[in-house]
C-alpha positions as CSV (number, residue, x, y, z in Angstrom):
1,X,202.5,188.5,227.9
2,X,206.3,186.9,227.7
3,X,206.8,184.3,229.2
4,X,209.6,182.5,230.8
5,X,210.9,179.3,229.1
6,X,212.2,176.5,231.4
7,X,213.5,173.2,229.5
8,X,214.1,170.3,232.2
9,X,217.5,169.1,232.8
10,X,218.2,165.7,230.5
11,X,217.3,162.2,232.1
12,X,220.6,160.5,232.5
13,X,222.1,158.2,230.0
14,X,221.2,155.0,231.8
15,X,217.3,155.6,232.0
16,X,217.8,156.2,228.3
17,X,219.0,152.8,228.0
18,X,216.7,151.3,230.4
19,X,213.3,152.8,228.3
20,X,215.2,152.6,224.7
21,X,213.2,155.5,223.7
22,X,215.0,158.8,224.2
23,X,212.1,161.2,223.7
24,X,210.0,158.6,225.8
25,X,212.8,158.7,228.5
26,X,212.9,162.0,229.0
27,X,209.4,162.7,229.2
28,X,208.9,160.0,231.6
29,X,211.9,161.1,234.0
30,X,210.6,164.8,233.8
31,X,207.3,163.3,235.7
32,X,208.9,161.8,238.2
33,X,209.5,158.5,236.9
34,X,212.9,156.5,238.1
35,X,212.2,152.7,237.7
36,X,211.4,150.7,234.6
37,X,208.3,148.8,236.5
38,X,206.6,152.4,237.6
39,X,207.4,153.3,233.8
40,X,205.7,150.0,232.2
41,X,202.8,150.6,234.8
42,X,202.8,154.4,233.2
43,X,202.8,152.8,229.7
44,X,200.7,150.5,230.0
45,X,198.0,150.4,232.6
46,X,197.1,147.4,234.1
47,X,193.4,146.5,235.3
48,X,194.6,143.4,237.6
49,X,197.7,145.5,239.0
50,X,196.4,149.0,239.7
51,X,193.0,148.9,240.5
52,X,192.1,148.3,244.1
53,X,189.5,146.6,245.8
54,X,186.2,148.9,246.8
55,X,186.4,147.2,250.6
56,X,189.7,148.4,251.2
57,X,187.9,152.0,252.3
58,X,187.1,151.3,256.0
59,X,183.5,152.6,255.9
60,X,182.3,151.0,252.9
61,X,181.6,147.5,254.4
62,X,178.8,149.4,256.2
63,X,177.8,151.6,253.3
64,X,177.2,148.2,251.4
65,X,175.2,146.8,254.3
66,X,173.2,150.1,255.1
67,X,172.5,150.3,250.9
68,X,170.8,146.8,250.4
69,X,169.0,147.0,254.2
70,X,167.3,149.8,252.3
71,X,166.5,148.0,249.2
72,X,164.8,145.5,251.0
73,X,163.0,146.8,253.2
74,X,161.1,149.1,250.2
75,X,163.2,152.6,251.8
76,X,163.5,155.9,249.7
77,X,166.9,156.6,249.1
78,X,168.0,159.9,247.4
79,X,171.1,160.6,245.6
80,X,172.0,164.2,246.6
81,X,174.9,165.4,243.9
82,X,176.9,168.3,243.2
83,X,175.8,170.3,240.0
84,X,179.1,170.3,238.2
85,X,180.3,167.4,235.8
86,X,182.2,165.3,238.7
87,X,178.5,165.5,240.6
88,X,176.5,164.8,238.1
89,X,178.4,162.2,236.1
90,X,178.7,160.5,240.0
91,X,175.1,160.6,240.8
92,X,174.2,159.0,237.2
93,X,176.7,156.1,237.8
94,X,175.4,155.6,241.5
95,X,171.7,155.8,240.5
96,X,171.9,153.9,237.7
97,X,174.0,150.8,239.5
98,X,171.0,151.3,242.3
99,X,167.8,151.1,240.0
100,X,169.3,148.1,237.9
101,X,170.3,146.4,241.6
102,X,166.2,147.1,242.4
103,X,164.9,145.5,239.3
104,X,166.7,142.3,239.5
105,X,166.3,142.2,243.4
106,X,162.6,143.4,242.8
107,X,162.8,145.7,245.4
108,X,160.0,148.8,246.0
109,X,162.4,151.0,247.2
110,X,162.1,154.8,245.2
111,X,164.7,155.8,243.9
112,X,165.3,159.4,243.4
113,X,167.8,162.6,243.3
114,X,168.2,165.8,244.3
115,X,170.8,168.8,243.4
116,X,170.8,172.3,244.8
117,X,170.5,175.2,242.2
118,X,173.8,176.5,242.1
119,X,172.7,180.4,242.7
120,X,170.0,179.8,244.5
121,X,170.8,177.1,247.3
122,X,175.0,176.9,246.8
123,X,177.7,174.1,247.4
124,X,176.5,171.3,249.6
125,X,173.7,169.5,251.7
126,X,172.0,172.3,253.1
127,X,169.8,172.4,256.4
128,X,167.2,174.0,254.4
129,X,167.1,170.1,251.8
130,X,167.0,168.1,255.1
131,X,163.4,168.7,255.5
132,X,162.8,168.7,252.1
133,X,163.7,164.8,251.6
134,X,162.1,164.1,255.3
135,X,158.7,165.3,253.7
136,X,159.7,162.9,250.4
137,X,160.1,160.6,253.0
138,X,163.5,159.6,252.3
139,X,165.5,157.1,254.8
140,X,168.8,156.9,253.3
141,X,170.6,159.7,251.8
142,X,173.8,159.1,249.6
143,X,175.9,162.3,248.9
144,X,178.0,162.8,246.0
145,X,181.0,165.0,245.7
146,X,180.0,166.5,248.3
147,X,178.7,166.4,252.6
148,X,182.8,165.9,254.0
149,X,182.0,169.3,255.1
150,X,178.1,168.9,256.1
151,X,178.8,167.8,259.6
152,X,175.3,170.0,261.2
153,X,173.2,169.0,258.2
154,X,174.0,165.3,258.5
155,X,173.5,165.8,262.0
156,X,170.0,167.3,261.5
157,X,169.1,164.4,259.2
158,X,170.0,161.6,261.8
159,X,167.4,163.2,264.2
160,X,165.4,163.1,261.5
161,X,165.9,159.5,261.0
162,X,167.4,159.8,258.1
163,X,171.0,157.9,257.4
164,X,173.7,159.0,255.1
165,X,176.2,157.8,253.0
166,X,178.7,160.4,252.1
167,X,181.2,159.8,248.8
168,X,183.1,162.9,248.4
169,X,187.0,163.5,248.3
170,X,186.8,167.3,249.6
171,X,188.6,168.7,252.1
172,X,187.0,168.6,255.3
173,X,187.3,170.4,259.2
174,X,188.2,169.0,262.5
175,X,185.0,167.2,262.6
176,X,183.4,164.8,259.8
177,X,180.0,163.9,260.0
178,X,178.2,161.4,261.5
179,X,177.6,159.0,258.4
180,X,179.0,155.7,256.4
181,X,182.4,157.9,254.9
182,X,183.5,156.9,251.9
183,X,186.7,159.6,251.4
184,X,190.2,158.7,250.3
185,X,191.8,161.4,252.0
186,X,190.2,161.3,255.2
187,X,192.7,160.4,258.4
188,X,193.4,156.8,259.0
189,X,192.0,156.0,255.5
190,X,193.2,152.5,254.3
191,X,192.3,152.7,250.9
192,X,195.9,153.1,249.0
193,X,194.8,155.9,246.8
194,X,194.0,159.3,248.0
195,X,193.5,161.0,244.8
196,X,190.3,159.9,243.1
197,X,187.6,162.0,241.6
198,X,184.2,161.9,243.1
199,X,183.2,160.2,240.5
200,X,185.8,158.0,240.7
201,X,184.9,157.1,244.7
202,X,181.3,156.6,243.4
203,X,182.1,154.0,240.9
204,X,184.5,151.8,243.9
205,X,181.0,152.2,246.1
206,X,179.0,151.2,242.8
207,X,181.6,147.9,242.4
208,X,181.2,147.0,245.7
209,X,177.5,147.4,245.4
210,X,177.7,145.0,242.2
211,X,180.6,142.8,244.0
212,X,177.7,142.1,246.9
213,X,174.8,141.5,244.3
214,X,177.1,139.0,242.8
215,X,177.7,137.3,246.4
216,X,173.3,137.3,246.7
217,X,173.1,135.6,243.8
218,X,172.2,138.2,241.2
219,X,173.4,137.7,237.5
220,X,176.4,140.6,236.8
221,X,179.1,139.3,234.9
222,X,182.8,139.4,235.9
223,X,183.9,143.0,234.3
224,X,180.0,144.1,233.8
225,X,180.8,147.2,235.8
226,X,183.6,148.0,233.5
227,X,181.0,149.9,231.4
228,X,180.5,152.2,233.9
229,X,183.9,153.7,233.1
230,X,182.4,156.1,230.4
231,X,181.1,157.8,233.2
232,X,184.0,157.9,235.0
233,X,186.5,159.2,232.0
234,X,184.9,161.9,231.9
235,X,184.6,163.4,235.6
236,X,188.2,162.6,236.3
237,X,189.5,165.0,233.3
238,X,186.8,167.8,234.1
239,X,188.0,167.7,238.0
240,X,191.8,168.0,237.4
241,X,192.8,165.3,239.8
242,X,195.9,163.9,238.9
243,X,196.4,161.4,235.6
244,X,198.4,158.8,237.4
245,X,198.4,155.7,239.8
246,X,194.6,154.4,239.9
247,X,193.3,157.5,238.0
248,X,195.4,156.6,235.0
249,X,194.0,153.1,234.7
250,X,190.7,155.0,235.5
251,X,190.5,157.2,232.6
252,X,193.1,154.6,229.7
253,X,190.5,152.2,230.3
254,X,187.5,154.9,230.4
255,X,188.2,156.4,227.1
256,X,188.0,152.8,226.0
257,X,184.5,152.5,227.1
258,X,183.4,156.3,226.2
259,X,184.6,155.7,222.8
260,X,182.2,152.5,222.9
261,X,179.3,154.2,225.0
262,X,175.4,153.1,224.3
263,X,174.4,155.5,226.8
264,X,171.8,157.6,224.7
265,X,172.6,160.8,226.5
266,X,176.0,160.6,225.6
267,X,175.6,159.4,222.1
268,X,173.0,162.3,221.8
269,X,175.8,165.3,223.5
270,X,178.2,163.8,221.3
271,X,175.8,164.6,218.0
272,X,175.0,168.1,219.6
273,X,179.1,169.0,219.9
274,X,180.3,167.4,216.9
275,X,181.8,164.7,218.4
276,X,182.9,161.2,216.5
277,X,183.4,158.5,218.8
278,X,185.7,156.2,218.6
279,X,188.4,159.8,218.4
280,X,187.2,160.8,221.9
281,X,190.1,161.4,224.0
282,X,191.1,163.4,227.3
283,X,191.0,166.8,225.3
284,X,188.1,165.9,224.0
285,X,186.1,165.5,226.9
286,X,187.7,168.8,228.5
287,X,187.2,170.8,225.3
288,X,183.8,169.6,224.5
289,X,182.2,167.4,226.7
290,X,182.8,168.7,230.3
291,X,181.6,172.3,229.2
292,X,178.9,171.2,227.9
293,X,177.2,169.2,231.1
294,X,178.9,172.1,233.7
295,X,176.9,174.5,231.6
296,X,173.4,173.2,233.1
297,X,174.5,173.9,236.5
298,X,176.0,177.4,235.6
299,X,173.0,178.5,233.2
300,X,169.7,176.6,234.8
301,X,169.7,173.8,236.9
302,X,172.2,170.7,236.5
303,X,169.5,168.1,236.8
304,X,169.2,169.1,232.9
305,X,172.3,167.4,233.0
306,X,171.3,164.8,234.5
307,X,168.3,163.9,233.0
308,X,170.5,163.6,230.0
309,X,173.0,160.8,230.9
310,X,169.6,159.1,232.5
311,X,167.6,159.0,228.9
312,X,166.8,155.7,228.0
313,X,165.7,156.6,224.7
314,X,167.7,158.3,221.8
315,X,164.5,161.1,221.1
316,X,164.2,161.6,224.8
317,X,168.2,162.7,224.4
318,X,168.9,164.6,221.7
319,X,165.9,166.9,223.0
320,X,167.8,167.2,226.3
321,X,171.1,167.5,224.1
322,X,169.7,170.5,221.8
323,X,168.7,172.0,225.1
324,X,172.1,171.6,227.2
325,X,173.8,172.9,223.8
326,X,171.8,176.1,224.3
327,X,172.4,176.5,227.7
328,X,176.1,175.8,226.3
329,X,176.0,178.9,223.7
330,X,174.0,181.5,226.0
331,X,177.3,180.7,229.2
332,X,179.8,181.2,226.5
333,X,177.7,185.1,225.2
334,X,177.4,185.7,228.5
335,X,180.9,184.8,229.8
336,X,181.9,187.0,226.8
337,X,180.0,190.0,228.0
338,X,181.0,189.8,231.5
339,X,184.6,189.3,230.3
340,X,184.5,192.4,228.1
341,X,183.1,194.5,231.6
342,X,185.9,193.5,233.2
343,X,188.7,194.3,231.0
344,X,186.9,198.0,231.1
345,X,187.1,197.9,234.7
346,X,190.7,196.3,234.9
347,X,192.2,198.0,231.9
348,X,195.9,197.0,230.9
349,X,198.1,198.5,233.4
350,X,198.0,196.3,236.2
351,X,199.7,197.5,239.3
352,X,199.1,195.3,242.0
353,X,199.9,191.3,242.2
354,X,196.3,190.5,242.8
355,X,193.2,191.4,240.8
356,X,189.8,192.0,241.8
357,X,187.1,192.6,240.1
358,X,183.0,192.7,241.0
359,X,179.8,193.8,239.6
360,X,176.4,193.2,240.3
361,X,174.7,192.1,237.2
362,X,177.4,189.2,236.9
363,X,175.9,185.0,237.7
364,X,178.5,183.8,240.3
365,X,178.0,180.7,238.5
366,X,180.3,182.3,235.4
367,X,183.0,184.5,237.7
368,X,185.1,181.3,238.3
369,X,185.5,181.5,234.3
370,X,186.2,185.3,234.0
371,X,188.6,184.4,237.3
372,X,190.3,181.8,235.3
373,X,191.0,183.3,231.9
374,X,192.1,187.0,233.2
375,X,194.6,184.9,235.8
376,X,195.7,183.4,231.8
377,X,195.7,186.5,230.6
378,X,197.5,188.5,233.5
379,X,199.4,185.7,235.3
380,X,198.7,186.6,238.6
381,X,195.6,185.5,241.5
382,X,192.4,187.0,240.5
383,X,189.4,187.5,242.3
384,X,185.7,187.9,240.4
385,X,182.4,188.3,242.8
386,X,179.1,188.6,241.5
387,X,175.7,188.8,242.8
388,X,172.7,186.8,243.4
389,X,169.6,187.9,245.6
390,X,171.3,189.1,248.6
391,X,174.6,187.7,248.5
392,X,177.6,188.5,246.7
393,X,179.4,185.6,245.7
394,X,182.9,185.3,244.4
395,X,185.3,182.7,242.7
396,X,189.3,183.3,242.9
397,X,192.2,181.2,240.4
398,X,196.0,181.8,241.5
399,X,199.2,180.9,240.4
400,X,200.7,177.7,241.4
401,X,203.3,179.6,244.0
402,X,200.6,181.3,245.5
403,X,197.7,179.8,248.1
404,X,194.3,181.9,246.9
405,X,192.1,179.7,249.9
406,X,194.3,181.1,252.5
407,X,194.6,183.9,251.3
408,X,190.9,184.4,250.5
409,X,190.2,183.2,254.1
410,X,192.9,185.9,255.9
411,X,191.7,189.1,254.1
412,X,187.7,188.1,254.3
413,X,188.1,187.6,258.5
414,X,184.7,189.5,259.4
415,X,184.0,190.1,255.6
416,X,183.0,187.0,254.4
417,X,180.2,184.2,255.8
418,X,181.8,181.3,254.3
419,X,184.9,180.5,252.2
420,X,187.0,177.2,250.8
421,X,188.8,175.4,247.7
422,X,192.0,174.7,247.0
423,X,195.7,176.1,246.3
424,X,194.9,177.5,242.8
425,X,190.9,178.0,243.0
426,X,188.9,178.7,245.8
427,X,184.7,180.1,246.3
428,X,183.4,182.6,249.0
429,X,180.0,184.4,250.1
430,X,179.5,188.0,251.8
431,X,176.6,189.4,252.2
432,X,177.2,192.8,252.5
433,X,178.8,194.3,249.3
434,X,179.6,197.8,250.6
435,X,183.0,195.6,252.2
436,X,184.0,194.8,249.0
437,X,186.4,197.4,248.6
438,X,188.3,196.8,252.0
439,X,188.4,193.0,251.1
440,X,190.4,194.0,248.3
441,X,192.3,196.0,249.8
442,X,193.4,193.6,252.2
443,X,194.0,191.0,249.7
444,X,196.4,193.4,248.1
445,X,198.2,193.9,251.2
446,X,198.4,189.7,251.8
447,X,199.5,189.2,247.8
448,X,202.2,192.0,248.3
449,X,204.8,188.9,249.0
450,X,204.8,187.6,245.5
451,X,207.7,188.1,244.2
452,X,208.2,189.8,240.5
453,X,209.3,186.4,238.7
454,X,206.0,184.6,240.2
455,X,203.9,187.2,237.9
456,X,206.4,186.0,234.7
457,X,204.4,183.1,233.3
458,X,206.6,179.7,233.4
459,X,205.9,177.6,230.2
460,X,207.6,174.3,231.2
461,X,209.4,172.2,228.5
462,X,210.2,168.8,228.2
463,X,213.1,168.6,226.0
464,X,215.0,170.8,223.3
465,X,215.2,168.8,220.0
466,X,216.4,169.8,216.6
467,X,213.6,169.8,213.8
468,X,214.7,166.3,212.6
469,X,212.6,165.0,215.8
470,X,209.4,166.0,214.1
471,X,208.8,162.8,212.8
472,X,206.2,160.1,213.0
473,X,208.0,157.5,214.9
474,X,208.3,160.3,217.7
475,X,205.5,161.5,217.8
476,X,203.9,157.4,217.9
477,X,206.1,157.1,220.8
478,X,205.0,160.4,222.8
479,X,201.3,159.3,221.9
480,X,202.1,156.3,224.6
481,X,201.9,158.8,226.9
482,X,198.3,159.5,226.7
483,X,195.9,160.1,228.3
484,X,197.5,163.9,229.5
485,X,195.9,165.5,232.3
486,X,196.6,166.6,235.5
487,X,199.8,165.5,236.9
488,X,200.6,164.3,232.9
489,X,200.8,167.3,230.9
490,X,201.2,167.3,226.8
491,X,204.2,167.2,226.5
492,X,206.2,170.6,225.2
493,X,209.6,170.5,223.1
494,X,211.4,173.6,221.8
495,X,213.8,173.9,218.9
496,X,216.0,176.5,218.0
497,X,217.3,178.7,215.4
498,X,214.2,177.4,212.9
499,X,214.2,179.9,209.7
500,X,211.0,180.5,208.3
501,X,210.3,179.7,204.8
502,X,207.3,181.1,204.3
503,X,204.3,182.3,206.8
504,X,200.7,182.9,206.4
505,X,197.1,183.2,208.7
506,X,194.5,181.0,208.3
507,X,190.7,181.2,208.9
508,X,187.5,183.1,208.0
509,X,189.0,185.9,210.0
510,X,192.9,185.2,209.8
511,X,192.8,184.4,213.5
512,X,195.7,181.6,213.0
513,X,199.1,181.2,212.0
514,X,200.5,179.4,209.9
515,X,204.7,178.2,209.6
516,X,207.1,176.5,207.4
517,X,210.0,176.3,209.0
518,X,213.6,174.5,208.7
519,X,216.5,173.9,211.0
520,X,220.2,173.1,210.6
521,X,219.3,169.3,210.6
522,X,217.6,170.1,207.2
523,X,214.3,168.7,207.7
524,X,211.5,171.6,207.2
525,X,208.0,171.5,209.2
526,X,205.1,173.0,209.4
527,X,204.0,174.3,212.5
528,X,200.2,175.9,213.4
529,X,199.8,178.6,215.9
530,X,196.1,178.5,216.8
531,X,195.0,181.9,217.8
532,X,198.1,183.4,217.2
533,X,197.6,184.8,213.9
534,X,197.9,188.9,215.3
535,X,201.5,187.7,215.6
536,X,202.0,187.8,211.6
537,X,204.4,190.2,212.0
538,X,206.8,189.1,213.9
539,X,207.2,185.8,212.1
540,X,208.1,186.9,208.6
541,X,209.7,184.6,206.2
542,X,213.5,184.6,206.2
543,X,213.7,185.6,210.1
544,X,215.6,182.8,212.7
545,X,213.1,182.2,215.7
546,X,213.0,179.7,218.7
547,X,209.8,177.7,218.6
548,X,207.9,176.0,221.6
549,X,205.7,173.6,220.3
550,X,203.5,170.5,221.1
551,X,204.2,167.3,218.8
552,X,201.1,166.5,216.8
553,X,199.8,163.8,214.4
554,X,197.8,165.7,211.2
555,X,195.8,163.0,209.5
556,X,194.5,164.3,205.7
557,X,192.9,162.0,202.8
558,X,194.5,158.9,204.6
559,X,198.0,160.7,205.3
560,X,199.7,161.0,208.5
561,X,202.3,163.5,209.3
562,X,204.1,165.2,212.1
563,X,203.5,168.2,213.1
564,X,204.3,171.2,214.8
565,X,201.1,172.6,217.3
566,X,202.7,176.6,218.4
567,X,202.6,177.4,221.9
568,X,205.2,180.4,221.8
569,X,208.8,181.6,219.4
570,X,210.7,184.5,219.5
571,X,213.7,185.6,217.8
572,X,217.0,183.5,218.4
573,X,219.3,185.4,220.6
């Protein structure tokens, strides 16, 4: 599909002056950036600046107090997670800082975990677990990434005698739940930073934890929970909160770490993907690493997951690994299959602004994935629903222009039993699938407001440079931008009227293009189109096209050089 280019307007003159670096300038200005103390604290992240202290959330003086009455008085507390990455990566950090805390204390008190089956149970503490852990004989439960939102259940476990801890940064209702909340964005929050990962609000509970051991006398070294941060790094890429402010620190100084890890199960998934650490970076982990632990959750049960990041041994791991890797394969055949279905029921001539899509024999643990790549694919909200026992549950992605949560609630009044998310991604439940039809029908009567251009995919770019910019000293000083993510995008240049030299695919199966291509400032470059090799044609040698392009660093036999990473080109007008 076309898409619509959009270069930012140029930073002015004197913020050039201010940074020194144009490229650097610009790309700093285009993300909001106005001052030369927020852009050092941008480009480099300061530990003793930017982090804040755990005890500035206003609950989690009595979270701390609640935790160690538990330890010493022998009480079961269970970690109850969420069963994608952010979840599990948070309930490894939290029961790993908890069983070390136990040793050295020498305190009785079980330690244990528990995370719903993702088909089976769903999103959440659930009435139906409260029981459960009263039988285990739990006293203290401690939720991660999620329980904002489990007001009744927490309510159900206090009669029980049973006290929680909740660490979650969902959105919530009128009414939060009767617990020790540790939330950045809940109302009258003091903490300065509302935009942390789960994961992320674990490890501040974790350092306060640590910070009170230190206070009783146990022996933690200033910084020793600085090698938690592998955990971290990863959660805060796979759950698309924003790469800036505390998160930025977060993750610079997590890759650090991650690169460094000792933790068997990570060395172990890093063997199983093909991983070298010590080059792990933010693409990395949302390329490799955060598929693979989200595919326990999707294909069995994300405690396989977590039992990984828990090995203590490197055997125990790579067993684990080889079997998360094969959970890993069998989501991406079977996301393949169910994508294939869908394209048969969807064809190519879409008429309305929303899609949706259902059929039985599809895992609602996969339709957020078909969701996501057909919204790629047709630039517009989409809809998948699939079906597990009884209930038919669906998974929506939307442009950025257009709400799919409120949307999704509107059209399913008296359709659907539950429903939530965000602006771009949201997750329902019905139960009875002979609606289907007239919730899509009214969810193409709500998306009838989007306008023609929203459907026109934007492809935002930083700056137009000529050719000439494709050189190392450039692309050094865009790499001082890392680590991209959310909120920090890789940056995206364009250059015009580029001839081509010569062109040719590359790959087994020809699957990727490949560009030699010069400009009126005389300097020829190559530049790599990955998956674009069906486009052959239209980039012939001796033809003038526009090329949109990320700046990349190819290292071969010891050589670095600039170069050009495709996104999109057409031919100059």
């Amino acid at each position: 599909m076309e898409k619509r280019w959009r270069v930012a307007e140029s930073c002015p003159p004197e913020f050039v002056q201010i940074i020194g670096q144009p490229i650097v300038a610009q790309l700093l200005w285009n993300r909001g950036i106005r001052e030369r103390s927020d852009a050092d604290a941008f480009l480099t992240p300061s530990w003793e600046e930017n982090i804040h202290d755990a005890l500035q959330f206003r609950q989690m003086e009595g979270a701390v107090v609640r935790t160690f009455d538990a330890l010493e008085k022998g009480e079961r507390i269970t970690v109850h997670g969420d069963y994608d990455a952010d979840g599990v990566t948070g309930s490894t950090l939290l029961i790993t800082v908890l069983n070390d805390i136990a040793k050295k204390t020498g305190s009785k008190a079980p330690i244990d975990y528990y995370i719903p089956h993702r088909d089976k149970e769903g999103y959440g503490l659930r009435k139906e677990t409260v029981p459960i852990l009263k039988e285990r004989g739990t006293s203290l439960i401690i939720t991660v990434d999620c329980g904002i939102a489990c007001v009744d259940e927490i309510a159900l476990a206090k009669i029980d005698g049973i006290d929680t801890i909740v660490v979650d940064h969902h959105t919530f209702g009128e009414t939060v739940p009767d617990g020790h909340l540790i939330h950045p964005g809940l109302p009258e929050e003091t903490y300065p930073f509302k935009h942390l990962a789960a994961v992320g609000v674990a490890y501040k509970f974790a350092t306060a934890l640590l910070s009170r051991a230190r206070e009783r006398g146990l022996d933690y070294p200033e910084g020793w929970e600085k090698w938690l941060l592998d955990l971290v790094a990863i959660a805060t890429v796979t759950d698309m909160v924003p790469l800036v402010g505390e998160n930025r620190v977060l993750e610079t100084f997590g890759l650090t770490v991650l690169n460094k890890t000792r933790r068997p199960g990570l060395l172990a998934l890093f063997e199983m993907a093909g991983v070298e650490p010590g080059s792990i970076t933010s693409e990395t982990i949302g390329f490799g690493i955060g598929p693979r632990i989200n595919a326990a959750g999707r294909m069995d049960h994300a405690t396989v997951a977590l039992r990984l990041l828990l090995s203590e041994s490197m055997d125990e791991a790579r067993l684990i690994a080889r079997e998360l890797e094969d959970l890993n394969k069998a989501r991406q055949d079977a996301t393949k299959k169910m994508m294939v279905e869908a394209e048969k029921i969807v064809g190519d001539d879409v008429k309305d602004n929303v899609i949706v899509v259902w059929k039985e024999n599809w895992s609602p643990a996969l339709v957020g994935l078909v969701a996501g790549r057909f919204m790629e694919k047709f630039s517009r909200p989409v809809i998948a629903v699939g079906k597990h026992g009884d209930h038919w549950i669906g998974s929506g992605r939307s442009i950025s222009t257009y709400n799919i949560t409120d949307a999704v609630k509107a059209a399913g009044e008296g359709i659907l039993t539950r429903s939530g998310g965000h602006v771009q991604a949201c997750g329902f439940a019905l139960n009875d699938g002979e609606r289907l039809p007239e919730f899509q029908s009214r969810l193409v009567e709500h998306a009838s407001s989007i306008t023609s251009d929203e459907l026109v995919p934007l492809l935002s770019i930083d700056a137009e440079i000529t050719l000439a910019g494709v050189a190392m000293d450039v692309a050094e000083g865009v790499k001082r931008l890392e680590p991209y993510g959310m909120g920090n995008p890789l940056p995206i240049f364009l250059s015009k009227r580029c001839k081509i030299l010569s062109s040719d695919t590359m790959g087994a199966t020809g699957n990727h293009l490949r560009l030699q291509v010069a400009d009126g400032s005389g300097r020829a470059v190559k530049a790599v189109g990955f998956k674009m090799g069906s486009r052959i044609l239209e980039a012939m040698m001796g033809k003038e096209i526009d090329i949109v392009y990320n700046l990349s660093i190819n290292e071969w036999n010891g050589r670095r050089t600039a170069e050009c990473r495709l996104i999109d080109f057409r031919p100059c007008t």
